[in-house]
N, C-alpha and C positions, 0 to 999 in steps of 0.2 A: 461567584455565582455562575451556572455552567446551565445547559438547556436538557437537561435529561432524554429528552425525543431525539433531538440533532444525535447526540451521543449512541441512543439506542441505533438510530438508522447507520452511522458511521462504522459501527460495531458490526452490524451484520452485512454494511456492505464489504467490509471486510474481510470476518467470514466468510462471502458467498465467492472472492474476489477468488480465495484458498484453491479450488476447486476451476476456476476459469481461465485463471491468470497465471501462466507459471512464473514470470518477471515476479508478480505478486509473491507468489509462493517460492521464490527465492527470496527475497526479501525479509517474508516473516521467517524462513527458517536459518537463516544468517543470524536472525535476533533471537531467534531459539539457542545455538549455536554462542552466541555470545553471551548465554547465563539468562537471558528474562524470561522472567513466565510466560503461561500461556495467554493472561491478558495482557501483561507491558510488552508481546511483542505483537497482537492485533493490535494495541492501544497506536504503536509506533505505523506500524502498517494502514490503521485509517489516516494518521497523521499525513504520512507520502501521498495515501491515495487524493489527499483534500489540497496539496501541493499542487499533483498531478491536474485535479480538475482546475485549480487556480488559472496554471498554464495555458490549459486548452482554452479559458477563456479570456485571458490576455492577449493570446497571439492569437485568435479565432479558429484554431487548425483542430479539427477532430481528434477523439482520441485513439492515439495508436501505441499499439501492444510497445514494439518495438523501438519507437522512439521513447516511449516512458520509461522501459525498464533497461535500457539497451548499458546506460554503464553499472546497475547493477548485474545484471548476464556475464558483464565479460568480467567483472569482481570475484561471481562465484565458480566457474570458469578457471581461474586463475591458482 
């Protein structure tokens, strides 16, 4: 059983990330890149980003561009 709302807002915050975020937008296009569609690589993409916010809130520290996406950058990069 899954939450259909939770899922809609993950989706499009992922989406909206495309456009903001370029660590973001390396990310999904690495999983482009790697054979998935264009939902299983948002699908993947809201997955990190809900990673991402876990983080921020475990260790209390705002979120930053650069510490989030910093070893995906230097993967595509490479």
């Amino acid at each position: 059983m899954h939450n259909d709302r939770l899922i809609d807002a993950l989706m499009t915050q992922a989406f909206a990330s495309l456009q903001a975020s370029p660590g973001a937008r390396a990310y999904y296009d690495r999983q482009r890149a790697r054979g998935a569609s264009y939902n299983a690589a948002l699908r993947q993409l809201a997955n990190r980003l809900v990673g991402i916010l876990h983080g921020c809130l475990k260790t209390g520290r705002p979120y930053d561009e650069t510490t989030a996406w910093s070893h995906h950058l230097t993967e595509a990069a490479a």
